[in-house]
N, C-alpha and C positions, 0 to 999 in steps of 0.2 A: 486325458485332456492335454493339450500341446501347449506348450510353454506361451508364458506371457513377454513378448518383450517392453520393456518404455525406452523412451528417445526423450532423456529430459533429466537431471537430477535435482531439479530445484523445490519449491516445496510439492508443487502438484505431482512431482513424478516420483517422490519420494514417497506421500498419502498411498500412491495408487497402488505402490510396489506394496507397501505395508499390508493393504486393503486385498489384495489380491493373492498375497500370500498368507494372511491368517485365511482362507477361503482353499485353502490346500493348493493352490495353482501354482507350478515351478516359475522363478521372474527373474529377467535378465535383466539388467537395468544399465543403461549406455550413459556416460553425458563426458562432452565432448573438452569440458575443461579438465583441468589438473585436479579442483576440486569443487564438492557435491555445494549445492545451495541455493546456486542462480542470484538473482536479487537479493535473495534473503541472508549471503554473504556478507559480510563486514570488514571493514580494515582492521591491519594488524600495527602494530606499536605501540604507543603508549595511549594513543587515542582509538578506540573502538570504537566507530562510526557505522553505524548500519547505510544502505545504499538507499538513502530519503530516509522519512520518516516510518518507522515498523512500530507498530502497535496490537495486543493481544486483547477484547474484550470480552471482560468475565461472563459468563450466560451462553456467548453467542455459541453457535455450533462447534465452529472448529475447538472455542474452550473445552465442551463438553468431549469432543473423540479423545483431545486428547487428554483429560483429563480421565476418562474410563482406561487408559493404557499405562498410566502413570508417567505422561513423559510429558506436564507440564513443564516448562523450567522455571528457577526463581526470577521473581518478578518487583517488581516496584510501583508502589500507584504514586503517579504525581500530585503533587497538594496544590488545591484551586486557589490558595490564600496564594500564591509565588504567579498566579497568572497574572496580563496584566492584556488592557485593549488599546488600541491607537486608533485614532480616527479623528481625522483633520489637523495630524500634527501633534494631537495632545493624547499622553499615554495616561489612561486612568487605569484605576484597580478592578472597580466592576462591572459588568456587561451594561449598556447603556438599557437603559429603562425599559425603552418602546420596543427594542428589540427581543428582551426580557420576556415583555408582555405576549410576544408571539411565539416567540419558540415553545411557551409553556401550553400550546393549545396544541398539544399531543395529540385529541380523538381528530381534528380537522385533516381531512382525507383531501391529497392534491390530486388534478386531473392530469393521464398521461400525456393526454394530446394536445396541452398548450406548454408554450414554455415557463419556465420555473421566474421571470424576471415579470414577464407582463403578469401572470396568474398573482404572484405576491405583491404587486404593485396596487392589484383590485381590491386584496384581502388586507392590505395592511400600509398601505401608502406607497409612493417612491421613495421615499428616506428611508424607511425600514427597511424596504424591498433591496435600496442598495447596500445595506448592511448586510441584511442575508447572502447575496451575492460574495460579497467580502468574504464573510465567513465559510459559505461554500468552496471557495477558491481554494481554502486548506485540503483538503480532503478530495478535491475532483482535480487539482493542479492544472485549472484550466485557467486565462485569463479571464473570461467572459462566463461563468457558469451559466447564469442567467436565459441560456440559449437552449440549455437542452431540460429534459421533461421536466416540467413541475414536480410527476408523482418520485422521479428519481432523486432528485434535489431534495423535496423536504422532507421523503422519509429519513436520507441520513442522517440533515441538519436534527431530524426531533432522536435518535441515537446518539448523537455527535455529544449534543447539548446536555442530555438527560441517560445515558447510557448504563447498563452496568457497567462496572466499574474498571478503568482504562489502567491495563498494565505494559510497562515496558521491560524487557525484559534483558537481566542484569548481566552485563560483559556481551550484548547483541545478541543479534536471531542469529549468526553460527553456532550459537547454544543449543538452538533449537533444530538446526540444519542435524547437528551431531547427534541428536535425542536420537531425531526421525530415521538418520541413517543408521544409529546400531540397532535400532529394532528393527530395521529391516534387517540386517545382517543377523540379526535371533533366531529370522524368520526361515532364511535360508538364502535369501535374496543377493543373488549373485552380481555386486557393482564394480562396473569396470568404468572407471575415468580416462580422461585425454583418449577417449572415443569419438571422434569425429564422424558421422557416418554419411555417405555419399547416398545413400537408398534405406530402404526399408526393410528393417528386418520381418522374414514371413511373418502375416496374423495369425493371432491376434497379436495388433502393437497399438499403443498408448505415444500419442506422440505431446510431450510437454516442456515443450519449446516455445520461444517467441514465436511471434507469428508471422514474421520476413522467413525464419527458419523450415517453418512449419509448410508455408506456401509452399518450397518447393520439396520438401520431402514427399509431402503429400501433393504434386504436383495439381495443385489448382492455384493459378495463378489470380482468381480474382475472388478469394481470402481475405479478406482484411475485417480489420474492427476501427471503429472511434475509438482516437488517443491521444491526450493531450500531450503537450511539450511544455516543461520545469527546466526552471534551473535550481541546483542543488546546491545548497553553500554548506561546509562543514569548519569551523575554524576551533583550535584547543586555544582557550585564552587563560592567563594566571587569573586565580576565581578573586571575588570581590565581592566582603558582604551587600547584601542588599539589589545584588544583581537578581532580575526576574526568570522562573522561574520556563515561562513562557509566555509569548508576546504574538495575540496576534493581531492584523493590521486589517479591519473593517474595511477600508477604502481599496484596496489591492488584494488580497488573498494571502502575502507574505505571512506565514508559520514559523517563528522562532522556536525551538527545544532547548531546555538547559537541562547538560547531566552533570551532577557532580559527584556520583558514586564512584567508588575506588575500580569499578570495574567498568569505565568508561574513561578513565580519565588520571592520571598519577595525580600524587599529593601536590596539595596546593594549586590546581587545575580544574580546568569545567570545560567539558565539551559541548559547544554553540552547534545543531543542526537546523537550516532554515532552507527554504524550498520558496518558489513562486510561479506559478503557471507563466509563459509567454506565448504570445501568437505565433502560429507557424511562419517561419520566414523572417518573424523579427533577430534583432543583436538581442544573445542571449549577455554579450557586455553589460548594456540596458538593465534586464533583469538585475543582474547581479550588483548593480549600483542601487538598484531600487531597495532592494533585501539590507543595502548597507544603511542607506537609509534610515531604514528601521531599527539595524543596532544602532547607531549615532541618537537615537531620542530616549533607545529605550537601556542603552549599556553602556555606560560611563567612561569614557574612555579606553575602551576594547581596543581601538588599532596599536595605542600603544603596550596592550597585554597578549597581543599574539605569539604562542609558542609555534603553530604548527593550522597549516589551511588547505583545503583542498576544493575546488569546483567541479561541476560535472553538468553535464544535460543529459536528462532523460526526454526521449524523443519515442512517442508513443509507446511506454513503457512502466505505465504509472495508471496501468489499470482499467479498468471500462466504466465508459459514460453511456449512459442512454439519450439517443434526441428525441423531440417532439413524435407524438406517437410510437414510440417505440418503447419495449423492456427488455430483460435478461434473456426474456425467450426468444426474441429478434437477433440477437447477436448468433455469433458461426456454432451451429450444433455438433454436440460432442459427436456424434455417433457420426461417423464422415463415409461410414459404408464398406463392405466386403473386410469385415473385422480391422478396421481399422478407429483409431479415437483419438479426438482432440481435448485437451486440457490447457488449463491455467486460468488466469484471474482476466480473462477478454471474449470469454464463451460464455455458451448459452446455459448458465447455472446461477440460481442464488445468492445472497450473502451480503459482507460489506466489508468493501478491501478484500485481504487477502483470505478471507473466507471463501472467496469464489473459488480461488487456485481449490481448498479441500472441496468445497462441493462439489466440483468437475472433475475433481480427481476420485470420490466416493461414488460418484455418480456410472463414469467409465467402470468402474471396479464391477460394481453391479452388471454391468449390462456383457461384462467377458466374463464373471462369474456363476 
């Protein structure tokens, strides 16, 4: 059987390697930086910052593989009593009512082929519907979620809302970068870093890269996926009881995170992670005044408890959205031909978040093994 190469070490190309090598197949594994992860990298000092918001949920698939390997890592579940909502200025403690009232019709099945704003507006008013909106804007980091499929939109929201149970996982996802990568290395899986590569190693290869990357390794130039554009705010503030514990903003999409474990944060410290979708072409300035916004009603005087800040834009890199008639199966299929395969969380596989990256990446394994 001829070796497997991947072009990618982040999480999908890390899955594949693992996947392909419990299957006996010999796996070379490239990835072009200094070190393995991709996204699912974090900052180093005293503040631990994942790249946006990372989250592991209990049940779903990718819990389940890796939980069969033993290489969950320790985790934390957030406490709903620390969350808090905004909308119209005013921060309350519990989800507003009517919104309430919708999210809990769990069996109600949305259609693909309308969008998720007008479709909710028929089933549940405008006002709910732009709640919904709000709230989908965490998790799709779109400005406008509202636009693309109903069936996309509210399966996550009724996950989102009612999910099992949402772990974050302690000292970042480099924890889990590390798991992934020394079982591969168990495995035999041979990773060489600050691998840049110009072409393609002979197939079968696994290519689990972005997808500006991907375009031209795989020389098809009209590649692409739906992907919104965030901006990211990370700020380490000196912690203060009574600070919440996450804040989200019904009217905008804005996602506040508060960590105050020892392995995000030094003593007497809480790491702020918050995110906002903006429209293509806008000041992601803008954004990030909006996001402040949001701590100013909901964190008590935070500017003056800043130890340590960082911003960033992620620009198509936050994942795949479906539009009107469209689903997972429309997006760019793994299998790209003459033993070649695509991977990561913007193809044509299941899941939610970053469970796509393991299913595309489970998915390839199969089809070279």
């Amino acid at each position: 059987m001829e070796p497997v190469s991947i072009v990618g070490g982040g999480l999908a190309g890390l899955v594949a390697a693992i996947a392909c090598a419990e299957q006996g197949r010999s796996v070379h594994l490239y990835e072009a930086s200094a070190e393995l992860g991709g996204r699912a990298r974090n900052s180093t000092g005293p503040f631990i910052a994942n790249f946006g918001p990372h989250a592991l949920y209990e049940g779903r698939a990718n819990w389940a593989w890796l939980a069969e390997r033993g290489l969950l890592p320790s985790t934390v579940k957030p406490s709903a009593r620390g969350t808090r909502f905004r909308q119209r200025d005013r921060v309350r403690r519990a989800v507003p009512l009517a919104l309430t009232k919708a999210l809990v019709r769990r069996r109600l099945e949305a259609p693909v082929d309308r969008d998720f704003r007008t479709w909710a507006s028929s089933r549940f008013g405008e006002k709910v519907a732009g709640m919904l909106c709000g709230w989908a804007g965490a998790f799709t980091f779109d400005p406008d979620p509202g636009r693309f499929s109903a069936a996309f939109v509210w399966d996550r929201l009724r996950w989102i809302y009612m999910p099992p149970t949402v772990r974050h996982v302690l000292g970042g996802w480099s924890v889990l970068v590390d798991a992934l990568a020394g079982r591969a290395r168990d495995l035999g899986v041979e990773i060489e870093t600050g691998a840049r590569l110009g072409e393609l190693p002979a197939p079968p290869v696994i290519v689990a890269t972005e997808l500006n990357a991907a375009r031209e390794l795989l020389a098809e130039p009209d590649l692409h996926a739906t992907g919104p554009k965030a901006v990211l705010l990370d700020v380490g503030l000196d912690a203060l009881r009574g600070d919440p514990l996450a804040v989200l903003d019904l009217d905008h999409g804005v996602l506040i995170e508060c960590f105050r474990d020892s392995s995000f944060a030094p003593e007497g410290a809480q790491l702020i992670q918050a995110h906002l979708g903006v429209a293509a072409g806008s000041d992601a300035d803008r954004g990030a005044e909006q996001i402040e916004e949001v701590l100013d009603a909901a964190y008590s005087g935070w500017r003056g408890r800043v130890r340590w800040r960082r911003r960033q834009v992620a620009d198509a890199r936050t994942g795949a959205v479906d539009l009107p008639g469209r689903t997972w199966r429309d997006r760019p299929a793994i299998d790209r031909g003459s033993g070649r395969y695509l991977i990561g969380d913007m193809v044509a596989a299941p899941g939610l978040l970053s469970e796509v990256s393991f299913s595309s990446a489970l998915d390839a394994a199969r089809m070279v093994c």
